[in-house]
C-alpha positions, 0 to 999 in steps of 0.5 A, spaced: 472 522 463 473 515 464 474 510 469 481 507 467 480 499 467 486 497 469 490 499 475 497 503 472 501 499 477 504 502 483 510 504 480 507 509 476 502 512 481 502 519 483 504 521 489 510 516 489 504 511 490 502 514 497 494 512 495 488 508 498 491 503 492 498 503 493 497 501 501 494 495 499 499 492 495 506 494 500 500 491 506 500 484 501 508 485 500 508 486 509 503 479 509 507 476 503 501 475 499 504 477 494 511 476 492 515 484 492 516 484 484 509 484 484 506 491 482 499 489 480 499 493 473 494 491 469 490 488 474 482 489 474 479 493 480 476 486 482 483 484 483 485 489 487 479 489 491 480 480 492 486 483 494 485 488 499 480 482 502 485 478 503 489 484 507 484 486 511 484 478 513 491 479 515 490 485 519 484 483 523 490 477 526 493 482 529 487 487 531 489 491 526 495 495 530 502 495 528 503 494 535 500 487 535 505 484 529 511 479 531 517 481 530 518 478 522 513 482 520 513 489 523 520 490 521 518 488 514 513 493 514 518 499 517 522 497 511 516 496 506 513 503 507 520 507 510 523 506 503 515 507 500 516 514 504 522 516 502 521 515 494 514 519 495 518 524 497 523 525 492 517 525 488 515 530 492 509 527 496 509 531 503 503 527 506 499 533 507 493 531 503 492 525 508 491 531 514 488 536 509 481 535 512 485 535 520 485 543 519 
């Protein structure tokens, strides 16, 4: 099966957008690299992958902890990924795949 080439947006991803993809794009959205509208469908690998280049930049600032964020940013980031939590789960994610290899 083929590697699609463009990405589906993170509206249309599986697990209610609960994937290594789906993280960078609510962490651009934290960091307003992006603007929130922004779903990144149709954007090649290679933007997704500029992209998380300049996530990882933001997050180095604060020693990537959360603990570290000013108060502007932590509570964009609660709300951001509270309301991406609650859509995955009614879309029936459960967070186990993540702890799957925990076990």
């Amino acid at each position: 099966m083929a590697r699609p080439v463009q990405y589906v947006g993170i509206n249309n991803e599986v697990n209610g957008g609960m994937t290594t993809i789906g993280k960078i794009i609510r962490d651009a959205w934290v960091f307003e690299i992006i603007p929130e509208t922004q779903t990144c469908e149709g954007w090649n690998l290679a933007g997704i992958d500029a992209l998380l280049d300049k996530v990882n930049i933001e997050w180095d600032k604060y020693g990537c902890l959360f603990s570290n964020l000013p108060p502007e940013i932590a509570e964009r980031h609660r709300r951001i990924h509270d309301a991406a939590i609650a859509k995955a789960r009614e879309a029936g994610w459960c967070g186990e795949i993540e702890t799957d290899d925990e076990k």
